[in-house]
N, C-alpha and C positions, 0 to 999 in steps of 0.2 A: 912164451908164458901161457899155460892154460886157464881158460876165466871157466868158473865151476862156479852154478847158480843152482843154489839149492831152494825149490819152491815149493811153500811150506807156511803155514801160520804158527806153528811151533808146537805141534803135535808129539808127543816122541818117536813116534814114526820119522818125523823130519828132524828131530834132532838124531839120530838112529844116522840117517842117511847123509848128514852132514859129518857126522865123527865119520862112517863109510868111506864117505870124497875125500877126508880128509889124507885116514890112513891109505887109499891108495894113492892118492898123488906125490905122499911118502915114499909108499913101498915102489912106484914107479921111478922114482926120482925124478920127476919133472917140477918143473917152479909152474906155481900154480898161482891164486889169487880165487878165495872163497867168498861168497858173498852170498848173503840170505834174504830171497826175495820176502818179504813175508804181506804185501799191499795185495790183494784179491783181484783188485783191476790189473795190476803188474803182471801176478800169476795168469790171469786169461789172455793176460794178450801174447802168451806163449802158445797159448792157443789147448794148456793144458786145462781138464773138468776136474781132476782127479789127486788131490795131493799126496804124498811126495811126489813132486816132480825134480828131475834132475837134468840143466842143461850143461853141455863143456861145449866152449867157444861158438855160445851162439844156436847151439841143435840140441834138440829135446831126444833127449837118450834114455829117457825110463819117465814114466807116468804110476800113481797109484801103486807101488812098491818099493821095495828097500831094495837096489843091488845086492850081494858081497862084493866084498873088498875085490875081491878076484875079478870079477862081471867090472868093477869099475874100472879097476887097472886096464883089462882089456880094450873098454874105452875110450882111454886115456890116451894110446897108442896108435 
């Protein structure tokens, strides 16, 4: 199962990027588990400055932008 950490204080930016995680972990079919960082001390100690951030299983895979669906599926993988 993929853990997808959307980090974010709820911008629509990061809601943008969590519908994003969402639909590719869909269109990948992989079983996944979403979760929304939204605590500022949480977000830094990813070591991310820049919101949306997006981790899968642990690794910070995008900073400060929105993937597409596509760019995320890819990451997925």
């Amino acid at each position: 199962m993929k853990k997808i950490k959307v980090l974010g204080t709820g911008c629509p930016k990061c809601k943008k990027l969590a519908e994003n995680a969402e639909a590719a972990a869909k269109t990948a079919g992989v079983e996944y588990e979403l979760e929304k960082v939204t605590k500022l001390n949480d977000i830094m100690a990813f070591g991310v400055m820049v919101t949306p951030g997006l981790v899968i299983d642990g690794e910070v895979k995008a900073s400060g932008k929105v993937p597409s669906v596509d760019d995320i599926v890819a990451m997925l993988k």
